[in-house]
C-alpha positions as CSV (number, residue, x, y, z in Angstrom):
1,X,-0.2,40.7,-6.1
2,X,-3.7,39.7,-4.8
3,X,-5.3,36.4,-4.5
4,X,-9.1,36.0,-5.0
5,X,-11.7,34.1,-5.9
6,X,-11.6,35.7,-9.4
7,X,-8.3,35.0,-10.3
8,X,-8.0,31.7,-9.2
9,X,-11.4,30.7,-10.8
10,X,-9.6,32.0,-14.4
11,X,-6.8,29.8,-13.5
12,X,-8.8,27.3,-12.9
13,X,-10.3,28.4,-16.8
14,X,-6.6,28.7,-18.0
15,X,-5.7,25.0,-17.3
16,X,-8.9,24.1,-18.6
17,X,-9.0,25.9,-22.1
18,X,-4.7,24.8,-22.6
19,X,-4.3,21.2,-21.5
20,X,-0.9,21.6,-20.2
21,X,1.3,18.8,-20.3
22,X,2.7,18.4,-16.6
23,X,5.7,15.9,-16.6
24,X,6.2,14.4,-13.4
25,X,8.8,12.5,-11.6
26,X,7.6,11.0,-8.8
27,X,7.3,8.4,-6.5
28,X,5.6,4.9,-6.9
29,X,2.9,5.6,-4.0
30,X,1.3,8.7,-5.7
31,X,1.3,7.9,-9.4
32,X,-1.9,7.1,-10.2
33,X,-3.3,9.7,-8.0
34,X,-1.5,12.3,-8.9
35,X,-2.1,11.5,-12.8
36,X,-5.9,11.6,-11.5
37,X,-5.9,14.7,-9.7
38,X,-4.5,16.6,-12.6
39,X,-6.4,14.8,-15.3
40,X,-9.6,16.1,-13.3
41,X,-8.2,19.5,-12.7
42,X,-7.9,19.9,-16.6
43,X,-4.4,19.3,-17.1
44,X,-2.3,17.0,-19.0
45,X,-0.2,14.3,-16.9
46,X,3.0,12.1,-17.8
47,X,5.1,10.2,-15.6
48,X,8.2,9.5,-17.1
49,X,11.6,8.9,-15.0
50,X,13.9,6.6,-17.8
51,X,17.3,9.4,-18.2
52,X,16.7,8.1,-21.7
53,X,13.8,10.1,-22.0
54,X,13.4,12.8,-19.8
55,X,14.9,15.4,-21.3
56,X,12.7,14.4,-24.7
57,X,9.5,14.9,-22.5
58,X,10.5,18.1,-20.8
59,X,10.8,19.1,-24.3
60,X,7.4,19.2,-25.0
61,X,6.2,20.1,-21.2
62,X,4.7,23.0,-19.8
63,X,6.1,22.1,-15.6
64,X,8.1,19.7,-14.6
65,X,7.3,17.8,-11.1
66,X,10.3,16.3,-9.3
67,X,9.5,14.7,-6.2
68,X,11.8,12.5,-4.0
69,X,9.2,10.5,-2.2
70,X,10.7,6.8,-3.6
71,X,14.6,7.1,-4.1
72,X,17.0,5.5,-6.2
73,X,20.0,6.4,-8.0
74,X,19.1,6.3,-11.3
75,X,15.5,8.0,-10.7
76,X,18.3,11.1,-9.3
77,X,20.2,11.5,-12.3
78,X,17.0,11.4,-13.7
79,X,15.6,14.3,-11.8
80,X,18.7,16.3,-12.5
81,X,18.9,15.9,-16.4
82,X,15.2,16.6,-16.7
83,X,15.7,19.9,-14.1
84,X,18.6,20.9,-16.5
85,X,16.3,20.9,-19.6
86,X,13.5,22.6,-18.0
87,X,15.7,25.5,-16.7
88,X,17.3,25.7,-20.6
89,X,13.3,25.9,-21.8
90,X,12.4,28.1,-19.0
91,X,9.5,26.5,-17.9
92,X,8.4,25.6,-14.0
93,X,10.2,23.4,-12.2
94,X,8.5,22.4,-8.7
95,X,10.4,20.6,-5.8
96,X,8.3,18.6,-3.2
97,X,11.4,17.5,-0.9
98,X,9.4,14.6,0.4
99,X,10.7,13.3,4.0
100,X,13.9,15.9,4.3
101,X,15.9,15.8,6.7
102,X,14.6,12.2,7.5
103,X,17.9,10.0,6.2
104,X,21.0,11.4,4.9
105,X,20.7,10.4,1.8
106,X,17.5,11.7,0.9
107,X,18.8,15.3,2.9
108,X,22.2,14.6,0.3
109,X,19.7,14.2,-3.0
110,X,17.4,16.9,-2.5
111,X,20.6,19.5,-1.8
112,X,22.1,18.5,-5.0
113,X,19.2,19.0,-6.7
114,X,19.2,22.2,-5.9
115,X,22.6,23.2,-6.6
116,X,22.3,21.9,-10.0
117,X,19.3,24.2,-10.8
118,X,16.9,26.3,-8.3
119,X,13.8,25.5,-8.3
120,X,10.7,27.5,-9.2
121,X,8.6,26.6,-6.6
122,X,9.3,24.3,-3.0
123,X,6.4,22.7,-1.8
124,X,6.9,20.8,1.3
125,X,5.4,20.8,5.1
126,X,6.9,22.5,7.7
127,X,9.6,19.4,8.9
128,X,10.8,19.1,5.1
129,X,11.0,23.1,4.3
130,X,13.1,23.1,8.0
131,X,15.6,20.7,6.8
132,X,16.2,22.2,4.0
133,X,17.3,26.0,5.8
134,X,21.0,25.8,6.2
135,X,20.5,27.3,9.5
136,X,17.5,25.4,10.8
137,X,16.9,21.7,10.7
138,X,13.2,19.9,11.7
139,X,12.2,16.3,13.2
140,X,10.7,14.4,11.0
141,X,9.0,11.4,11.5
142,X,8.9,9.5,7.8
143,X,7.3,12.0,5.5
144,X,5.4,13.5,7.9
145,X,5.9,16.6,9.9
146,X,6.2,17.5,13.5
147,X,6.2,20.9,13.0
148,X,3.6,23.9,12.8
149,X,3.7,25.4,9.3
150,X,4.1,28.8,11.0
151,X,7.3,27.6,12.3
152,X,8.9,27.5,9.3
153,X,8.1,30.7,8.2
154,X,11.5,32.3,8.5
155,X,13.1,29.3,6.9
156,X,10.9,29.8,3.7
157,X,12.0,33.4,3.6
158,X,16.0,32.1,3.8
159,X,15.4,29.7,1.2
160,X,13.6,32.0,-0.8
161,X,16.3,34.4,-0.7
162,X,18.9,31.9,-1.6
163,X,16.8,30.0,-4.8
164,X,15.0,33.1,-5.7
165,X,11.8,30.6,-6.0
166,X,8.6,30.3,-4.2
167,X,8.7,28.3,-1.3
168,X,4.8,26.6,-0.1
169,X,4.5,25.0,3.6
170,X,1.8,22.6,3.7
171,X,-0.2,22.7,7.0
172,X,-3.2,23.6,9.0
173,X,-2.4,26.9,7.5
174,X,-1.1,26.7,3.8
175,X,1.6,29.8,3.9
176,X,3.2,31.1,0.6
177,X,6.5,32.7,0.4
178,X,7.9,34.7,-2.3
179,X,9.7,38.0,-2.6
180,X,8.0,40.4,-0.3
181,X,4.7,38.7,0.3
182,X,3.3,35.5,2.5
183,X,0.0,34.2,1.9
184,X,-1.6,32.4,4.2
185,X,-4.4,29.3,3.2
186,X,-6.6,28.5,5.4
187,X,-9.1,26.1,3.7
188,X,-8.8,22.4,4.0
189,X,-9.6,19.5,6.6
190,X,-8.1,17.6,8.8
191,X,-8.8,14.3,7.2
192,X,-6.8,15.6,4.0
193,X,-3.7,14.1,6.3
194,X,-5.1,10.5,6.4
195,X,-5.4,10.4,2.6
196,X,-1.5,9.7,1.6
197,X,-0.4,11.2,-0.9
198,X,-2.1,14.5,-0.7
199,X,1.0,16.6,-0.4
200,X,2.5,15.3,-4.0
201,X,-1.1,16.0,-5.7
202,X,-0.6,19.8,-4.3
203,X,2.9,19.8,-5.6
204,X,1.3,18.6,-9.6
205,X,-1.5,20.9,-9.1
206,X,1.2,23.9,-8.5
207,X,2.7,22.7,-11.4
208,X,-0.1,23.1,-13.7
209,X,-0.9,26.3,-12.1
210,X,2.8,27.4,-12.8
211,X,1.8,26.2,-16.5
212,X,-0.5,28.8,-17.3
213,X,0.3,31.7,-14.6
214,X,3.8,33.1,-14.8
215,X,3.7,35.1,-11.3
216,X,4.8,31.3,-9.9
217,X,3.7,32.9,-6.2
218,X,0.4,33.9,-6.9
219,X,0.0,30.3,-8.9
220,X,0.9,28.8,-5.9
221,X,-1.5,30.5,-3.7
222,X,-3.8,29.6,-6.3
223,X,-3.3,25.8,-6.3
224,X,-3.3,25.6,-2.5
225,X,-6.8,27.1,-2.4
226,X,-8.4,24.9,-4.5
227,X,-6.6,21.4,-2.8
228,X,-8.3,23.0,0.6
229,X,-11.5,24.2,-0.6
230,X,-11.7,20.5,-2.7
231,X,-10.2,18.8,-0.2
232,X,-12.9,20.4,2.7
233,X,-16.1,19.9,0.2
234,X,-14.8,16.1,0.1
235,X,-14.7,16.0,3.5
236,X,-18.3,17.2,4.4
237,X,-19.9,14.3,2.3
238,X,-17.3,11.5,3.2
239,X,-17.4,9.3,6.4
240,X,-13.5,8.3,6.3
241,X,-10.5,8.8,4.2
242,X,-11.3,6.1,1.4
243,X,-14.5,8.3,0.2
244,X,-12.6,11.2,0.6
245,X,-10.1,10.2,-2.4
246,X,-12.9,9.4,-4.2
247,X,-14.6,12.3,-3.5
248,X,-11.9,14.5,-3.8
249,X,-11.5,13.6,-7.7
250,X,-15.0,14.2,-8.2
251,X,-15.0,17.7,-6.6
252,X,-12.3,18.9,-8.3
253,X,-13.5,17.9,-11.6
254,X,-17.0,19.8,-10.7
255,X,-15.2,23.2,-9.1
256,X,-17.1,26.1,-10.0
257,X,-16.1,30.0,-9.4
258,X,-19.0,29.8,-6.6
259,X,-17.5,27.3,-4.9
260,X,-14.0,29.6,-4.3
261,X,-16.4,32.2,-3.9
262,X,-18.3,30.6,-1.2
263,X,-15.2,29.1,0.8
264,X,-12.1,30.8,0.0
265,X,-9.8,32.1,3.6
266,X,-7.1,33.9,2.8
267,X,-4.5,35.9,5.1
268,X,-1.9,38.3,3.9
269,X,1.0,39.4,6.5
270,X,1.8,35.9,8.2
271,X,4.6,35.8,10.8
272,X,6.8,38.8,11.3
């Protein structure tokens, strides 16, 4: 499995030419961006969280999102019924365990979750994909992380081993886990952290990714590139992090094959 500029750019094609539907559960904060993102990726996005018709939307979806980011009870059952359906279909499902390990209950939900039905893909930053290692557990302040993605590493591989998915840690240095091979992203900016909601638009864009690309780890790879190649374009022509949303949309829409040509860091190996 190799990740360039080539094959991300015919992903990038892929979601284009197909449209896939992306079904998200997620939280109130990120909705509208999220729907955005994809929309200007190429994909198709619906946010749908009613039990009454989840499992009637994963029906005709090509990923399913779930992402834990605003809590409630039903919203869980929710996330379970629709994870259930999608495993049955054998499409993607993608896990962003937002805030992990921060309160007990959100620690309880994303666990059963997970025992109900592994997930394709984890997408979370270092502090979330720590507290979710049964042998490790990070600080985490809110959503965000106090952790270096390269110290979760060895987590990732655990839970890899375990789900049998892909597992992404989001930080200065995107890393990739899945069966034998870590990937390491190292586009992006620093401003990308002041824009909230970020994170949950990486986790959609893996989904849509997943969509069209069935090796789920090199999809992931691929999805992480272009959030830090857009997100660092965004960032050269915007003077805080209001432009850079804005600018962000915009970039995405108007992502060409030169652009990852131009821009794309990659690392293969990452931490022994």
């Amino acid at each position: 499995m190799t990740i360039s500029a080539e094959n991300i750019w015919a992903a990038v094609v892929a979601v284009r030419d197909k449209v896939p539907l992306v079904h998200n559960i997620t939280n109130y904060v990120v909705m509208n961006n999220t729907a955005n993102a994809l929309l200007a990726l190429g994909a198709s996005p619906v946010m749908a969280h009613a039990q009454e018709e989840v499992e009637d939307m994963v029906n005709i979806a090509s990923a399913l999102v779930i992402n834990i980011g605003t809590l409630s009870p039903p919203w869980v059952k929710s996330m379970i019924c629709a994870a259930r359906r999608a495993a049955e279909r054998g499409i993607p499902i993608i896990l962003d365990p937002v805030g992990a390990g921060a309160t007990p209950f959100r620690s309880r939900t994303v666990r059963e979750i997970m025992e109900a039905v592994a997930p394709t893909i984890i997408r979370g930053n270092a502090s979330e994909i720590l507290a979710l290692s049964t042998v490790e557990k990070g600080e985490t302040k809110g959503v965000d992380s106090t952790e270096s993605s390269r110290n979760a590493i060895n987590a990732a591989r655990r839970l890899n081993a375990v789900y049998e998915g892909t597992v992404c840690i989001s930080g200065e240095t995107d890393f990739i886990v899945g069966g034998n091979a870590v990937i390491g992203i190292e586009n992006g900016h620093p401003m990308m952290t002041r824009v909230t909601g970020l994170g949950c638009t990486a986790s959609a864009l893996c989904g849509a990714f997943a969509a069209v690309n069935g090796d789920f780890t090199l999809a992931t790879a691929q999805a992480m590139a272009v959030m830090g190649i857009v997100g660092e374009m965004a960032a050269e022509m915007s003077p805080g992090p209001g432009s850079l949303q804005l600018h962000f949309l915009d970039t995405l829409y108007r992502l060409t094959e030169a652009d990852l040509k131009s821009r794309l860091r990659i690392r293969t190996g990452g931490q022994s």
